[in-house]
C-alpha positions in Angstrom: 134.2 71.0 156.8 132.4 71.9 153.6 132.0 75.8 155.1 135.8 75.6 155.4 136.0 74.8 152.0 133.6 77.4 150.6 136.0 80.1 152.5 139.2 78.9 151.4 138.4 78.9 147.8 137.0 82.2 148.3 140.3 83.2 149.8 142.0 81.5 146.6 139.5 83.2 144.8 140.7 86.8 145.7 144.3 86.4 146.1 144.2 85.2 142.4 142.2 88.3 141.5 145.1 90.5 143.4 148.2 88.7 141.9 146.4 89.2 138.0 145.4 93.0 138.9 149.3 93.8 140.0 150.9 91.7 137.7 149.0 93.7 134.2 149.9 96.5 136.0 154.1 95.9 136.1 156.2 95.0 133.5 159.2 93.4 133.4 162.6 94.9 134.0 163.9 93.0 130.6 161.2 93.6 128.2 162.7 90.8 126.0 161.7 88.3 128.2 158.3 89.8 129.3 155.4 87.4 128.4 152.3 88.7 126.5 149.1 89.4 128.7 146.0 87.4 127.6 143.1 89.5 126.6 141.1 88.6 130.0 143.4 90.3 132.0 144.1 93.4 130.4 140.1 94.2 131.4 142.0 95.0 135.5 144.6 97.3 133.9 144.4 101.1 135.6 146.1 102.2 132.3 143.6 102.7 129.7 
């Protein structure tokens, strides 16, 4: 059980690593309403 565990927060791990990369990499259509990107996660941004 505890191995199951291990690989689902891995899992968690990466697909929270994904959603953060794509997500400084968009912006919204309405800028207005776009909310600021904390510091941490401008570090996965492909725009330097």
């Amino acid at each position: 059980m505890k191995k199951v565990l291990t690989k689902m927060e891995k899992l968690l791990a990466k697909a929270a690593l994904a959603s953060a990369s794509q997500d400084v990499n968009s912006t919204c259509r309405y800028y207005v309403y776009q909310e600021p990107v904390p510091e941490c996660a401008k570090k996965l941004s492909k725009v330097k």
